[in-house]
TILO-438611 format. One record per atom (N, C-alpha, C): residue number from 1; residue in one letter; atom name; x, z, y. Coordinates in nm, 2 decimals, decimal comma. Last residue first. Example, Ala and Ser with C-alpha at 12.3 -4.5 7.8 and 13.67 -1.06 7.14 Angstrom:
2
  vexpa  sero  dolum      xx      zz      yy
      2     s      N    1,28    0,71   -0,22
      2     s     CA    1,37    0,71   -0,11
      2     s      C    1,29    0,79    0,00
      1     a      N    1,32    0,78   -0,57
      1     a     CA    1,23    0,78   -0,45
      1     a      C    1,32    0,78   -0,33
! end
This chain:
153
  vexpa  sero  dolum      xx      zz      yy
    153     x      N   -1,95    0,08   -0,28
    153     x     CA   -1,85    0,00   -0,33
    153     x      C   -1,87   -0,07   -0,45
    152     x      N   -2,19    0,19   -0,19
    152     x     CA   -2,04    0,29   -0,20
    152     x      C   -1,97    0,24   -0,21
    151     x      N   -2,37    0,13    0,11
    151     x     CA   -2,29    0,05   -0,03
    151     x      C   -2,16    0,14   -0,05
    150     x      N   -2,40    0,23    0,32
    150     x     CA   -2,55    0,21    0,24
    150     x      C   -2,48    0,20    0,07
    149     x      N   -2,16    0,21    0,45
    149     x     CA   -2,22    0,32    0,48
    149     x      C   -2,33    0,35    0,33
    148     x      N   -2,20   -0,06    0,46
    148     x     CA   -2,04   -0,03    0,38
    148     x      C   -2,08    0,10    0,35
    147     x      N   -2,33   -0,15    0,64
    147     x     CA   -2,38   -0,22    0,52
    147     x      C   -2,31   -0,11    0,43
    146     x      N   -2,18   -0,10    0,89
    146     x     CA   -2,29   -0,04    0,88
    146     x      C   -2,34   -0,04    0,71
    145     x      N   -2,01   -0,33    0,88
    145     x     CA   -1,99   -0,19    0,89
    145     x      C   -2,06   -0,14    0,86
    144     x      N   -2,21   -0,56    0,98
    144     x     CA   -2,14   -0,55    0,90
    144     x      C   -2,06   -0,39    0,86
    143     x      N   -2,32   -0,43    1,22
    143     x     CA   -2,42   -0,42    1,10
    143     x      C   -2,35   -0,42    0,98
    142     x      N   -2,10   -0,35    1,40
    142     x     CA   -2,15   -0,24    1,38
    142     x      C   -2,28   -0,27    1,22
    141     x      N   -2,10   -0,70    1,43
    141     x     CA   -1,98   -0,60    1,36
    141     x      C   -2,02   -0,48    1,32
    140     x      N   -2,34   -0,74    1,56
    140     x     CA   -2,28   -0,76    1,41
    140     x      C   -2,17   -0,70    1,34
    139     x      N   -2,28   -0,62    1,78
    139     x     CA   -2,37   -0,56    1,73
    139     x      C   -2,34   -0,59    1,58
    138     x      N   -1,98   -0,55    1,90
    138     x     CA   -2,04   -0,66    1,87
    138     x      C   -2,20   -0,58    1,78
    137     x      N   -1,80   -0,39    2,21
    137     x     CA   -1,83   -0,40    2,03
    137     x      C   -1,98   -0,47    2,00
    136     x      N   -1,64   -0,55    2,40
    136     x     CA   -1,78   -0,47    2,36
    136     x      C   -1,76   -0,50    2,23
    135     x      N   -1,37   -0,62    2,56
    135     x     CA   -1,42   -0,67    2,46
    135     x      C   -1,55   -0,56    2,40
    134     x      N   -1,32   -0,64    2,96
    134     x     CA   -1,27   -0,57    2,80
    134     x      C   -1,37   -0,64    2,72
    133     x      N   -1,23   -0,96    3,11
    133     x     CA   -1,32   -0,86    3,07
    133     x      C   -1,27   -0,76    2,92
    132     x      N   -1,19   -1,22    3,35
    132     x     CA   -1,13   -1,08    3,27
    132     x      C   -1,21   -1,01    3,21
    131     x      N   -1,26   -1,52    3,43
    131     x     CA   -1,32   -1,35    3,47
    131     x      C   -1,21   -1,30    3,34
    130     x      N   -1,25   -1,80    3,52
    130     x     CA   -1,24   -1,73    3,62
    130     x      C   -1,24   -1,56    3,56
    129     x      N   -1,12   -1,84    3,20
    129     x     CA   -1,16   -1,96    3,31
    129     x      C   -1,12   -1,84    3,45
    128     x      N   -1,02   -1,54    3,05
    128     x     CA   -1,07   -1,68    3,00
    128     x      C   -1,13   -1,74    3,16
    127     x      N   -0,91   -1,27    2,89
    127     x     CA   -0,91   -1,37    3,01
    127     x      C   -0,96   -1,52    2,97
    126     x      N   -1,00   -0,98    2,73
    126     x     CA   -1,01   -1,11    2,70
    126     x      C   -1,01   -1,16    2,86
    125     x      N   -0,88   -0,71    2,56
    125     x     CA   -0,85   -0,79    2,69
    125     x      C   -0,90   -0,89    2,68
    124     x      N   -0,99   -0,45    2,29
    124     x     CA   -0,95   -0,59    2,33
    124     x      C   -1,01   -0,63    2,48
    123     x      N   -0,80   -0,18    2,15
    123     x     CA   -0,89   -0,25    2,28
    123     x      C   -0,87   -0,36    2,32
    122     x      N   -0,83   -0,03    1,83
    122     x     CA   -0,78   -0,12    1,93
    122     x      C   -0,87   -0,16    2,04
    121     x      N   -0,90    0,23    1,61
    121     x     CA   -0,90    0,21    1,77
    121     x      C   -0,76    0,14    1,83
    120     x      N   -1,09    0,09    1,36
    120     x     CA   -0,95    0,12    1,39
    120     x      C   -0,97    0,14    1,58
    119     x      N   -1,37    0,06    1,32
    119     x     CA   -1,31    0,14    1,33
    119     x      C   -1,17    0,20    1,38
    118     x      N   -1,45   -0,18    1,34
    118     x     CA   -1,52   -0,12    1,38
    118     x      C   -1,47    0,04    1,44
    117     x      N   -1,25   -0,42    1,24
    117     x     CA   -1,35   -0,41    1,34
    117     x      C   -1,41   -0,31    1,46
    116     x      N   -1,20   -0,29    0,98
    116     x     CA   -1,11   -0,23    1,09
    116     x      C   -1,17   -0,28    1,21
    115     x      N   -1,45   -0,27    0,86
    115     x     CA   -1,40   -0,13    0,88
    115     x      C   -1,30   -0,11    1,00
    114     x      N   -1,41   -0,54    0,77
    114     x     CA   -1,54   -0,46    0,81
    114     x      C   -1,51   -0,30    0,92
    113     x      N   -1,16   -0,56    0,65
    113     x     CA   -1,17   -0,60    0,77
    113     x      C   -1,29   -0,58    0,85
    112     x      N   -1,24   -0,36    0,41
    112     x     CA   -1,15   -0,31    0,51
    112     x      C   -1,12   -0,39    0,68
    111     x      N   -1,44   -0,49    0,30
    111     x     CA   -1,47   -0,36    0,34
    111     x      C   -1,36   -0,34    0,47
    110     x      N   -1,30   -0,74    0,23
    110     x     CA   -1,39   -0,78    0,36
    110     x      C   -1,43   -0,62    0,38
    109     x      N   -1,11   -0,65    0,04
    109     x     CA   -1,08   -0,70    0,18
    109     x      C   -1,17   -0,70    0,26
    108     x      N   -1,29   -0,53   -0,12
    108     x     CA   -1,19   -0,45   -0,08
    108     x      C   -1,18   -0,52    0,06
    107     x      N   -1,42   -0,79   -0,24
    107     x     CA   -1,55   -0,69   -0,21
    107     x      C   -1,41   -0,59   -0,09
    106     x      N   -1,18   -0,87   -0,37
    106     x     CA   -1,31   -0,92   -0,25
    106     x      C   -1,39   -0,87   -0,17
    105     x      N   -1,11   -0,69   -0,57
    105     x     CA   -1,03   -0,75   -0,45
    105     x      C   -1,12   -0,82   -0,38
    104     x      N   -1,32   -0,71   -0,68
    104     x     CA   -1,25   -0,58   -0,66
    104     x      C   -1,22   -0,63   -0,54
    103     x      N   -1,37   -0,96   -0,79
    103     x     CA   -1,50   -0,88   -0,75
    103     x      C   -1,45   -0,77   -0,60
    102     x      N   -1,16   -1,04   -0,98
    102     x     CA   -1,16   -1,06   -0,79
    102     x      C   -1,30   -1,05   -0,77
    101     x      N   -0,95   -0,79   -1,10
    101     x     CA   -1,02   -0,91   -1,11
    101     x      C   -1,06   -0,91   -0,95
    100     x      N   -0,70   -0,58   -1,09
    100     x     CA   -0,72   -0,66   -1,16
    100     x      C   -0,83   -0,80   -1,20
     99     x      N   -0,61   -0,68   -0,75
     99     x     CA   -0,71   -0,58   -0,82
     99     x      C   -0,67   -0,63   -0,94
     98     x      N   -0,54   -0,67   -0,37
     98     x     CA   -0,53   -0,75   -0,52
     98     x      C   -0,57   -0,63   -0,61
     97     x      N   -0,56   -0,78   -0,03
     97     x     CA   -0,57   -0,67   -0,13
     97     x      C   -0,59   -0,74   -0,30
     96     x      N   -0,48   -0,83    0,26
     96     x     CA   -0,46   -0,88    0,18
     96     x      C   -0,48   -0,75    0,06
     95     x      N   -0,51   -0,89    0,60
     95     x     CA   -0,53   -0,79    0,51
     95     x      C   -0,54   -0,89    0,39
     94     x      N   -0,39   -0,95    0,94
     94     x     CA   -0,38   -0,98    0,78
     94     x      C   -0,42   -0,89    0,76
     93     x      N   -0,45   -1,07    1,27
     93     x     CA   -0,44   -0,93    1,13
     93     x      C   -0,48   -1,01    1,05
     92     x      N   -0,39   -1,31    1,49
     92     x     CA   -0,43   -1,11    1,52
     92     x      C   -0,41   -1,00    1,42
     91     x      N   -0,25   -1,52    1,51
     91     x     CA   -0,31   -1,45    1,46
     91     x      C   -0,29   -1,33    1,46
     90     x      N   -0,33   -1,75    1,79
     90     x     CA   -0,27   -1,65    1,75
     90     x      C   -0,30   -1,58    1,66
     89     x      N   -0,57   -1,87    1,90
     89     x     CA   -0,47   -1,95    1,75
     89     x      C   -0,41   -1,86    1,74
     88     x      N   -0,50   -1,79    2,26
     88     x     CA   -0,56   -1,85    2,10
     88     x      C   -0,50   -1,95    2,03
     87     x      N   -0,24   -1,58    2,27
     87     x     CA   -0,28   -1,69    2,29
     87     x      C   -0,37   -1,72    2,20
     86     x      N   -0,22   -1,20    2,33
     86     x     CA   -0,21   -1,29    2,22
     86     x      C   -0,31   -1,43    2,32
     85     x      N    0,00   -0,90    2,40
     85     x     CA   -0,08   -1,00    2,49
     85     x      C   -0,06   -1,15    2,42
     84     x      N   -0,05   -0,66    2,19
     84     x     CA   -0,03   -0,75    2,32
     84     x      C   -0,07   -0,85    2,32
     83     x      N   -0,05   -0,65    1,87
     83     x     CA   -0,08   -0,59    1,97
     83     x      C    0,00   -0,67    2,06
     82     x      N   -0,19   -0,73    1,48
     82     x     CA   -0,06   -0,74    1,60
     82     x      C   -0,12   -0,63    1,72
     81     x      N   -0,14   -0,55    1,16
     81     x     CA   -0,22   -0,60    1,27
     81     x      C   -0,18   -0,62    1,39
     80     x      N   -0,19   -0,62    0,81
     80     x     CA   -0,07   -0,61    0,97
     80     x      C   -0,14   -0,64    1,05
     79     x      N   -0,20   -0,44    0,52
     79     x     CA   -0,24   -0,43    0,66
     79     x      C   -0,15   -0,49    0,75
     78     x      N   -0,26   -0,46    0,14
     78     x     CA   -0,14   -0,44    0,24
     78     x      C   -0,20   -0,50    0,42
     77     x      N   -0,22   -0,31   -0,15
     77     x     CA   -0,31   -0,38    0,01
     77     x      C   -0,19   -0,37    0,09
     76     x      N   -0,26   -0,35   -0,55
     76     x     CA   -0,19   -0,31   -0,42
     76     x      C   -0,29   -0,38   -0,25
     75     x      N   -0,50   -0,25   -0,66
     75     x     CA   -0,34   -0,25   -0,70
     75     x      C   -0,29   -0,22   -0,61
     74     x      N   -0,79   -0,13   -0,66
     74     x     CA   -0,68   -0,20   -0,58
     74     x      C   -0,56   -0,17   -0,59
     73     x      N   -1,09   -0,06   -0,80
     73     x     CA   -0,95   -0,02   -0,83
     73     x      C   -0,86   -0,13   -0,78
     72     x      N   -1,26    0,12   -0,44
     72     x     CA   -1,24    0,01   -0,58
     72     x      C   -1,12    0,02   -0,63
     71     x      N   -1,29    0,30   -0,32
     71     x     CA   -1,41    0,25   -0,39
     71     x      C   -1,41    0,17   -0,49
     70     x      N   -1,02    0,45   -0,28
     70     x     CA   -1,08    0,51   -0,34
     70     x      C   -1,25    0,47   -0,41
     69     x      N   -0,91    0,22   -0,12
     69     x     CA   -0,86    0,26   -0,23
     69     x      C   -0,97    0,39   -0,34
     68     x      N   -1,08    0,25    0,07
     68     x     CA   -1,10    0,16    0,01
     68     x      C   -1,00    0,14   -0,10
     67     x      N   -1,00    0,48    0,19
     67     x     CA   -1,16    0,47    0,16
     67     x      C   -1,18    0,35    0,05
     66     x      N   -0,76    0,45    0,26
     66     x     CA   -0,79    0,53    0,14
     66     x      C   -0,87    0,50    0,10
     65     x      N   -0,78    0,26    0,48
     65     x     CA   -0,71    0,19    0,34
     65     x      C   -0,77    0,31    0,21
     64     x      N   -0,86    0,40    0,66
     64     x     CA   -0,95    0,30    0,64
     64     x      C   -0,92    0,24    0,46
     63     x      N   -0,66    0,62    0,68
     63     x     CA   -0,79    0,64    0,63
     63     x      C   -0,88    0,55    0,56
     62     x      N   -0,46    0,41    0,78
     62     x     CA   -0,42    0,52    0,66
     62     x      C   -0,54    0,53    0,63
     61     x      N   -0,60    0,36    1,05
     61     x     CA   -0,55    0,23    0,94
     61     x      C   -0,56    0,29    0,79
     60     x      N   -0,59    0,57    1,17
     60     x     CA   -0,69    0,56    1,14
     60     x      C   -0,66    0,43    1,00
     59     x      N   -0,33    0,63    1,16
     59     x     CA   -0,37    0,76    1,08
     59     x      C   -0,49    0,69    1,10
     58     x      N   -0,24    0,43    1,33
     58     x     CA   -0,21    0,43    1,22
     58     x      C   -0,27    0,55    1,12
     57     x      N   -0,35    0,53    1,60
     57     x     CA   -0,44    0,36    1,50
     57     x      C   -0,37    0,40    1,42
     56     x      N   -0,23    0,73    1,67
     56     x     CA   -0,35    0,74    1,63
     56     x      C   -0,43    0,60    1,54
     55     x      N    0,03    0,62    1,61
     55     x     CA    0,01    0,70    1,58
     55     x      C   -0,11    0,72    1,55
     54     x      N   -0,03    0,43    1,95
     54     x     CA    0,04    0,47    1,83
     54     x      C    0,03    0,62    1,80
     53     x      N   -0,30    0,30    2,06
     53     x     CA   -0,26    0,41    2,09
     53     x      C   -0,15    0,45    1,93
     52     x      N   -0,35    0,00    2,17
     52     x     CA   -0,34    0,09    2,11
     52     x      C   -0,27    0,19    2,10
     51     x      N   -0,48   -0,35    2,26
     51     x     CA   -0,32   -0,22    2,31
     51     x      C   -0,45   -0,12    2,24
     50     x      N   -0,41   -0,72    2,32
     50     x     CA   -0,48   -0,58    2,22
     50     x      C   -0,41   -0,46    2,28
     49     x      N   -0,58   -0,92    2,51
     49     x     CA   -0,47   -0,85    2,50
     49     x      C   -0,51   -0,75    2,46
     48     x      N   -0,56   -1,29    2,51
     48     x     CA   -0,64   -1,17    2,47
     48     x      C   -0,58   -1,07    2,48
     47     x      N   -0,61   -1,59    2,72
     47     x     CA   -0,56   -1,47    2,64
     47     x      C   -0,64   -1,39    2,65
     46     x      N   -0,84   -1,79    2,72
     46     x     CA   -0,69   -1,82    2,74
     46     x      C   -0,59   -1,71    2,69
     45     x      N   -1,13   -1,86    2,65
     45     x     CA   -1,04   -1,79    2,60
     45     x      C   -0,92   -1,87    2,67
     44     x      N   -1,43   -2,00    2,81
     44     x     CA   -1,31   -2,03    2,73
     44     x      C   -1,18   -1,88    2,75
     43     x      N   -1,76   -1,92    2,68
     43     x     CA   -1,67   -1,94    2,80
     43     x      C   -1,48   -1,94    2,72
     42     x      N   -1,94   -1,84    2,47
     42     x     CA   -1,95   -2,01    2,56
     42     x      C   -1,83   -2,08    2,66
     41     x      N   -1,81   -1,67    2,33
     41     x     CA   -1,99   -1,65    2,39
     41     x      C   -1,95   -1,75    2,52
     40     x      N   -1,54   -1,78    2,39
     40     x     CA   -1,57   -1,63    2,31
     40     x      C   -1,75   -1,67    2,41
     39     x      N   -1,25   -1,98    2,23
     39     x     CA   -1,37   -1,91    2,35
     39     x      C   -1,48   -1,79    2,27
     38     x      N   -1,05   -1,96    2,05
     38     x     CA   -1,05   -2,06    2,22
     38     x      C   -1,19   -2,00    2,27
     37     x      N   -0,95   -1,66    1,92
     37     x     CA   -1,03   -1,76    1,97
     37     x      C   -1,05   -1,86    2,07
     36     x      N   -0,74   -1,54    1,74
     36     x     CA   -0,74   -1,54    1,86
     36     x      C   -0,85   -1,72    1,88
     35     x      N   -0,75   -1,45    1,39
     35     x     CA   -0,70   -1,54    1,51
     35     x      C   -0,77   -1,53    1,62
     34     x      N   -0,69   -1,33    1,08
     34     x     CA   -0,86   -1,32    1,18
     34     x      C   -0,71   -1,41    1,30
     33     x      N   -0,68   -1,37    0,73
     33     x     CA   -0,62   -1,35    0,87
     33     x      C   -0,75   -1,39    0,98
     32     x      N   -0,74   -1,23    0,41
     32     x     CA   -0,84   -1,27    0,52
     32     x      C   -0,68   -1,23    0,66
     31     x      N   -0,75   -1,27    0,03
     31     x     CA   -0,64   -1,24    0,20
     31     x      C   -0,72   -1,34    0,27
     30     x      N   -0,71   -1,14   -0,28
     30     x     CA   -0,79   -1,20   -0,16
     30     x      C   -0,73   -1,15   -0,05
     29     x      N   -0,61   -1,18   -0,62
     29     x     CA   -0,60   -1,14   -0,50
     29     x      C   -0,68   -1,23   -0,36
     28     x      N   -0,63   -1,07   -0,95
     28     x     CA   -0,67   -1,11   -0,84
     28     x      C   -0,60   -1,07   -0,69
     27     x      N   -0,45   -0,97   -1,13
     27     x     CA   -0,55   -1,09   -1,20
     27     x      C   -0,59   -1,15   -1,07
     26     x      N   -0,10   -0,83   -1,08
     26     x     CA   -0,25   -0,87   -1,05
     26     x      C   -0,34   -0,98   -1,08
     25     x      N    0,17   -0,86   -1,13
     25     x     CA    0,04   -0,80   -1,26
     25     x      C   -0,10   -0,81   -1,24
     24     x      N    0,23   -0,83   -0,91
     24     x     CA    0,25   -0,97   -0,99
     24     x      C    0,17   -0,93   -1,10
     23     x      N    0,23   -0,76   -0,63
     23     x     CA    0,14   -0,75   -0,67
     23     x      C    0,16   -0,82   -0,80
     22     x      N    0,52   -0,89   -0,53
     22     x     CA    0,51   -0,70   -0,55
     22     x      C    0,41   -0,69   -0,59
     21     x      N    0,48   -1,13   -0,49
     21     x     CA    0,64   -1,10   -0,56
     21     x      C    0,57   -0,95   -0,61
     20     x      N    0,24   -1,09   -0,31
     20     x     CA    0,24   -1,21   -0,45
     20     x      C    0,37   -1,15   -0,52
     19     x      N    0,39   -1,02   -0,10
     19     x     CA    0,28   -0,92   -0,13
     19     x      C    0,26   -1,00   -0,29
     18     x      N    0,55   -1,28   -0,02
     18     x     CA    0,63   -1,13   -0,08
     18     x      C    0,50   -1,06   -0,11
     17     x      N    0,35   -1,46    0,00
     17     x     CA    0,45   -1,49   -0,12
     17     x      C    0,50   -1,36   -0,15
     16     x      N    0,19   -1,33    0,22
     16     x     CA    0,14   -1,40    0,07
     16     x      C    0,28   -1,35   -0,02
     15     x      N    0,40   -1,34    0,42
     15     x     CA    0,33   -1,25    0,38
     15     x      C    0,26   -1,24    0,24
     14     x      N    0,45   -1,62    0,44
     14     x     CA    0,54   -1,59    0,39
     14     x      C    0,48   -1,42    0,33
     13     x      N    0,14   -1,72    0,55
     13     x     CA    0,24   -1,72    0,40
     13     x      C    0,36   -1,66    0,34
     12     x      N    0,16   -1,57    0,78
     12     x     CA    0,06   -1,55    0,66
     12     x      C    0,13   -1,59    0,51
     11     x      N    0,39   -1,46    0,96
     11     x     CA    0,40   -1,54    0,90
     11     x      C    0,28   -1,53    0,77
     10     x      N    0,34   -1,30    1,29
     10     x     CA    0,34   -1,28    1,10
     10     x      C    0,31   -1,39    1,05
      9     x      N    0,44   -1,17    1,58
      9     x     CA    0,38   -1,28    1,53
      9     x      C    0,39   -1,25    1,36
      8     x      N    0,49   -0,83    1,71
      8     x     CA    0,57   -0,97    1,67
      8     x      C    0,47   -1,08    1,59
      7     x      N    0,38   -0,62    1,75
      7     x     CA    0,40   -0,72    1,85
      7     x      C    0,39   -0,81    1,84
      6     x      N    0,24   -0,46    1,45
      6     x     CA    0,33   -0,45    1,53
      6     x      C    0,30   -0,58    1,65
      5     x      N    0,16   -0,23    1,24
      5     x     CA    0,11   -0,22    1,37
      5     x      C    0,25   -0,30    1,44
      4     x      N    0,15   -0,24    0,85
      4     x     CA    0,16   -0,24    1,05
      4     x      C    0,18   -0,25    1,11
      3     x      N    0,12   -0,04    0,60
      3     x     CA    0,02   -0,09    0,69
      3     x      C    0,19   -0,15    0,79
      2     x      N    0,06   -0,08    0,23
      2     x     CA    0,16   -0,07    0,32
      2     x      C    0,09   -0,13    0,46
      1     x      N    0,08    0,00   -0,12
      1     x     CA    0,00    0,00    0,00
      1     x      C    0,09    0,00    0,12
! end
């Protein structure tokens, strides 16, 4: 299991291939990267800017993964999620989780990218044409989440 939190840009594949080298016994695996959008509710995206509070996102990250270590049986997960100031196309977070079948591992990833939506405390910047704005949390996001609450796993 391994989370984190950094600046620097992440190579999805190459992330694959080493999580693939250390997961090899696994029957399954599923991996979701999320990106930086050219526009957001009609208006165009030019940057986004994440910022977080170290320390506290990572003891929330820590939680998010237990919960999800504890609904299904996940070999291995693994978490990266960026911060600052991101261009669209940029990718924002990997999560990648492997199981012995891919119910497990499916059902795992989308809990945890459900979860970190909702839960992890990041703050998103969005600039786009004329306006700046922080990012509101999404009603869908709070339903997807929500679902997780009703469903043990």
């Amino acid at each position: 299991m391994m989370i984190r939190i950094q600046r620097d840009a992440f190579d999805a594949a190459a992330e694959l291939r080493s999580f693939s080298a250390t997961a090899a016994g696994a029957g399954a695996t599923a991996m979701f990267v999320g990106s930086v959008r050219r526009e957001s509710d009609g208006r165009p995206i030019t940057a986004m800017t994440l910022e977080h509070y170290p320390g506290m996102t990572e003891k929330a990250l820590r939680d998010i993964e237990a919960e999800a270590l504890r609904r299904w049986p996940i070999e291995h997960s693994l978490i990266v999620h960026r911060y600052g100031r991101l261009a669209p196309g940029d990718d924002i977070v990997l999560v990648i989780t492997s199981s012995a079948h891919r119910q497990a591992a499916f059902a795992a990833c989308e809990f945890l990218m459900d979860w970190l939506k909702t839960k992890a405390p990041f703050w998103k910047f969005e600039e786009g044409g004329t306006s700046a704005d922080w990012v509101e949390a999404k009603t869908s996001d709070d339903a997807a989440a929500a679902r997780w609450e009703r469903q043990p796993g």
